[in-house]
C-alpha positions as CSV (number, residue, x, y, z in Angstrom):
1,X,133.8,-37.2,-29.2
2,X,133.2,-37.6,-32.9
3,X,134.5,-40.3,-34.5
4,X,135.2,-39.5,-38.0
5,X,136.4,-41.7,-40.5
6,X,139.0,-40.1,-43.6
7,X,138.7,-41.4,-47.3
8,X,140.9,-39.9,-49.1
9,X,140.6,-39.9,-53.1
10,X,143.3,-40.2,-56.0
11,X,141.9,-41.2,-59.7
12,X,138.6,-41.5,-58.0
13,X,140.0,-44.7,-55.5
14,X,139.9,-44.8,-51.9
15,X,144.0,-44.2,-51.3
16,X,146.0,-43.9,-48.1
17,X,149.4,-42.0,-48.4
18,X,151.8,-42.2,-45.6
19,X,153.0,-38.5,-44.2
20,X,151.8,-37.0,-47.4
21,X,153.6,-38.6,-49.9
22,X,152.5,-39.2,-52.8
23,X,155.2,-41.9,-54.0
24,X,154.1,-43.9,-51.1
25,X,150.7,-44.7,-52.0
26,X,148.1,-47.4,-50.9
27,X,144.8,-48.1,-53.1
28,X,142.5,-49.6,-50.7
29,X,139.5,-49.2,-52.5
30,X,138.3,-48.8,-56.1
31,X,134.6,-47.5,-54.8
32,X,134.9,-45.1,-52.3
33,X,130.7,-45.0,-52.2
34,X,130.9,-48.5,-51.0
35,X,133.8,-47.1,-48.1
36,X,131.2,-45.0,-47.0
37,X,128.3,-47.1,-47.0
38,X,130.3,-49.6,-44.8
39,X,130.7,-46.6,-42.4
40,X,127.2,-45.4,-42.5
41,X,126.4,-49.2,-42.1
42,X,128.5,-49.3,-38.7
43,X,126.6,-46.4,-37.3
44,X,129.7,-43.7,-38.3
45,X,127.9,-40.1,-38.8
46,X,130.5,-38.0,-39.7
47,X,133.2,-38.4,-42.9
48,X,136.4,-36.1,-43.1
49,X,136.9,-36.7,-47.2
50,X,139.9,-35.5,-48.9
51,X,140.3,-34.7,-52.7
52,X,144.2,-35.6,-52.6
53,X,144.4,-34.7,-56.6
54,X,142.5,-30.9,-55.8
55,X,145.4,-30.8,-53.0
56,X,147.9,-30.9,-55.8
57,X,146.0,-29.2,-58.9
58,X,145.4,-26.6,-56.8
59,X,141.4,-27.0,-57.5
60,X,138.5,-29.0,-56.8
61,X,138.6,-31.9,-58.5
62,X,137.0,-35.2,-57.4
63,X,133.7,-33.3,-56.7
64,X,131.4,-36.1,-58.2
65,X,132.8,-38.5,-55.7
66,X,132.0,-36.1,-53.1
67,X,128.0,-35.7,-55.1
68,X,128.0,-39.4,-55.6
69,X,128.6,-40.2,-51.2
70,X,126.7,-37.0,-50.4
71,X,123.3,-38.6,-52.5
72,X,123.7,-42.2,-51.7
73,X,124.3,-42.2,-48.0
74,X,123.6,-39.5,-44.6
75,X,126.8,-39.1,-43.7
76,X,127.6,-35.4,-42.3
77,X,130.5,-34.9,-45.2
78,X,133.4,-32.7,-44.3
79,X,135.3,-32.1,-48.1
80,X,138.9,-30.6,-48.1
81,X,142.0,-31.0,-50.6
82,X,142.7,-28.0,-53.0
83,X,139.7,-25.4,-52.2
84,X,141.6,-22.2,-53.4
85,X,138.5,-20.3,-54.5
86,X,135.2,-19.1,-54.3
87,X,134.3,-21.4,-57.1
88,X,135.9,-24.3,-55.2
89,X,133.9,-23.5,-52.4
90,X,130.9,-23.6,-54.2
91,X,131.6,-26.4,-55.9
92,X,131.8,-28.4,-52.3
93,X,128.9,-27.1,-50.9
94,X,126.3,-27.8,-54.3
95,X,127.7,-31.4,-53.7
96,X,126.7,-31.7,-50.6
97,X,129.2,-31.0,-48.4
98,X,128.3,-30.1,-44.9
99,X,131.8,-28.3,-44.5
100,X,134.9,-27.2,-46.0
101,X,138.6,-27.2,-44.6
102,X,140.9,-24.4,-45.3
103,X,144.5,-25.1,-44.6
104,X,147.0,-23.9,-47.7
105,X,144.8,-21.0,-48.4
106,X,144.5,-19.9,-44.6
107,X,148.1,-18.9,-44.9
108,X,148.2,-18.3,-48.9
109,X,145.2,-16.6,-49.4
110,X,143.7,-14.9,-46.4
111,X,140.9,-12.7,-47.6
112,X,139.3,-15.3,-49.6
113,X,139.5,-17.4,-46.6
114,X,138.1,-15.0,-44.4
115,X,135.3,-14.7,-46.9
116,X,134.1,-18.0,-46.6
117,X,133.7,-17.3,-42.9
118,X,131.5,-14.2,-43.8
119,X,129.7,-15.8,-46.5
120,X,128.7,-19.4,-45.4
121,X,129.0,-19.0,-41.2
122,X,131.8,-19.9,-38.9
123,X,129.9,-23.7,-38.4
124,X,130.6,-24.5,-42.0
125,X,134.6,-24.0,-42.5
126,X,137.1,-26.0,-40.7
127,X,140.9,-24.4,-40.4
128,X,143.3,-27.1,-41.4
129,X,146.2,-26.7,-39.6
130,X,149.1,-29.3,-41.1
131,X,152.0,-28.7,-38.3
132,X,155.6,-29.7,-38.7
133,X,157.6,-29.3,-35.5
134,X,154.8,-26.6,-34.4
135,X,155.1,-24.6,-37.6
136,X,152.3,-25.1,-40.5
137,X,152.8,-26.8,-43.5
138,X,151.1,-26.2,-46.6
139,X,150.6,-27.7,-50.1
140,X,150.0,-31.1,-49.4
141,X,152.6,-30.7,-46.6
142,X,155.6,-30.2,-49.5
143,X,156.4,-27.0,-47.9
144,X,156.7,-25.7,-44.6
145,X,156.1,-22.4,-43.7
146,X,157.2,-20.2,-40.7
147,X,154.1,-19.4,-39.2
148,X,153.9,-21.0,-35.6
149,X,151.0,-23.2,-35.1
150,X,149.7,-21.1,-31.8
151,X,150.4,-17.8,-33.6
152,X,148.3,-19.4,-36.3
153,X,145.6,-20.2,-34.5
154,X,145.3,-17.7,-31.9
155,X,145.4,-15.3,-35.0
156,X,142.0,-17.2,-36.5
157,X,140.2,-17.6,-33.4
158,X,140.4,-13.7,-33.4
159,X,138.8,-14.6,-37.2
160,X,135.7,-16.5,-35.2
161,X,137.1,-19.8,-36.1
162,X,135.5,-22.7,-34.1
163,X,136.5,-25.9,-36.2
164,X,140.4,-26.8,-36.3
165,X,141.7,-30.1,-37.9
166,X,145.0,-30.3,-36.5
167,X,147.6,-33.1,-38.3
168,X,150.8,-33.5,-37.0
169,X,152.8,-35.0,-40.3
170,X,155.4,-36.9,-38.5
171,X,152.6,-38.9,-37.0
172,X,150.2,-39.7,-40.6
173,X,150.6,-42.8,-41.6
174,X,152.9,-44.4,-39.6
175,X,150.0,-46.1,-36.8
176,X,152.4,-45.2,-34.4
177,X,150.7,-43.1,-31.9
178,X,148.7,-39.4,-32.3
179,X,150.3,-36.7,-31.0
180,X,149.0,-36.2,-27.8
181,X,151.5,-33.5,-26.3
182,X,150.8,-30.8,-29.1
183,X,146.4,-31.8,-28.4
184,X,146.8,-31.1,-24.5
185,X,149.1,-27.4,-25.6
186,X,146.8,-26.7,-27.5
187,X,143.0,-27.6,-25.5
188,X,144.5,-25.6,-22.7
189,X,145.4,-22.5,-24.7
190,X,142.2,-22.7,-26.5
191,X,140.0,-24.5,-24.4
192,X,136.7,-23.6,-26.8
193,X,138.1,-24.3,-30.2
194,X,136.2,-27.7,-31.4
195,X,139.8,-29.7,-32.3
196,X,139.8,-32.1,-34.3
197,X,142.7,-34.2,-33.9
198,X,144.0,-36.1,-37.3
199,X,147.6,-38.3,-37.7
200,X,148.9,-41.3,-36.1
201,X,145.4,-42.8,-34.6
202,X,146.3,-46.4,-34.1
203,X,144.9,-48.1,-31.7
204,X,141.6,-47.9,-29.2
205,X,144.3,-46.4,-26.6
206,X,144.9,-43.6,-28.8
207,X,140.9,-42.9,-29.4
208,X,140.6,-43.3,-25.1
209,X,143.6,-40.2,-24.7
210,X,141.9,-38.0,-27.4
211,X,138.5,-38.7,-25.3
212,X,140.5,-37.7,-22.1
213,X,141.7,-34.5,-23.4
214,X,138.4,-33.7,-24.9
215,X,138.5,-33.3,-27.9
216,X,135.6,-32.8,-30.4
217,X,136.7,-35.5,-32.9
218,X,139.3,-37.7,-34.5
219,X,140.1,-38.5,-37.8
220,X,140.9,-42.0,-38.5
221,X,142.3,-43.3,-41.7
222,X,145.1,-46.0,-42.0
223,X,144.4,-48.2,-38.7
224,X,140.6,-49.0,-40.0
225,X,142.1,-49.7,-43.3
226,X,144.8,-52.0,-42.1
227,X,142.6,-53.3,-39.7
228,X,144.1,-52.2,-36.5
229,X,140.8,-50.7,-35.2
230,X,137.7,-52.8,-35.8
231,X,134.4,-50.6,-36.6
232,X,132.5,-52.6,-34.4
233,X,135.0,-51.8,-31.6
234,X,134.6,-47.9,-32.8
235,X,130.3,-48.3,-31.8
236,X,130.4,-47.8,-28.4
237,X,131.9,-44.1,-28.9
238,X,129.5,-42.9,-31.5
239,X,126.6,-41.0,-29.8
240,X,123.4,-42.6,-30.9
């Protein structure tokens, strides 16, 4: 399983918001180059990086951050947050993104997204699927749509999908358990997708059940900030 590490980015900072909210907001970091350097430092390969001000804007906008990580370390960069265009897209990829997530625009805008698929190959875009109660949520989770998860991704797996970053809201933030229920519903009805699993990582219990379900990765954010998983402790699941 890949163990993927999130920075997320306001003002250029390394930030943590719990379930999306932008009132409640942690700065953890001025640098996010030297977050990411500790990772690469503690053998981490992959980074799931979020432009939390292109989420709301509506566009790409902390780009150079994603340039400045991209040049100055060999993480494999994942880059999502407000990608609403072809120009976004662009944008991610000439500053080194290895891939893109789609989530708002999956449901918003679904030729563009389907273009991407066409144009830079299924292995480069990830679906983001933000899921409130099993329905997805979209615009930096402030609105909640009423398109079932399963619906949702059975629809996109029809698309050739293969990447899914699945966040359960109710769980971000709070490092009070992933959602382990909706992860097992979904690996059996879609036993080849590559999931992703994002929200509520808290402990090396939680990494262990994500391993047992087989997953392809999880996302952790808040608990390595907060200190409630050590990176040292995260070695012995990264593949060397």
């Amino acid at each position: 399983m890949q163990i993927i590490p999130a920075i997320d980015i306001i003002e250029g900072k390394c930030v943590r918001l719990t379930q999306g909210d932008y009132q409640q907001k942690k700065v953890y970091n001025e640098n996010p180059l030297e977050v990411a350097k500790a990772f690469e430092g503690a053998g981490i390969q992959r980074l799931h990086l979020v432009d939390l001000d292109g989420a709301r804007a509506k566009h790409i906008v902390n780009w150079k951050v994603l340039e400045q990580i991209a040049g100055k370390t060999s993480l494999t960069i994942d880059f999502g947050g407000g990608l609403k265009t072809d120009k976004d897209a662009e944008i991610a990829f000439n500053s080194g993104a290895q891939q893109i997530t789609g989530g708002s625009i999956a449901i918003k805008d679904r030729s563009t997204f389907e273009g991407w698929l066409e144009r830079f190959g299924r292995d480069k875009i990830i679906l983001g699927a933000d899921v409130k109660e099993e329905k997805i949520a979209v615009s930096g989770w402030q609105e909640t749509t009423e398109t079932h998860l399963f619906d949702f991704l059975k629809d996109y797996r029809k698309q050739g999908i293969q990447y899914v970053i699945c966040t359960d809201i109710s769980k971000d933030g709070l490092l009070q358990g992933t959602s382990l229920e909706l992860y097992q519903k979904i690996r059996e009805q879609f036993p080849d997708l590559l999931l992703i699993a994002s929200g509520g990582v808290s402990s090396i219990d939680d990494i262990e059940a994500l391993l047992e379900l087989n997953c392809y990765g999880a996302i952790i954010g808040k608990a390595i900030y907060e200190g409630k998983i050590d990176l040292k402790t995260l070695h012995r699941y990264i593949e060397h």
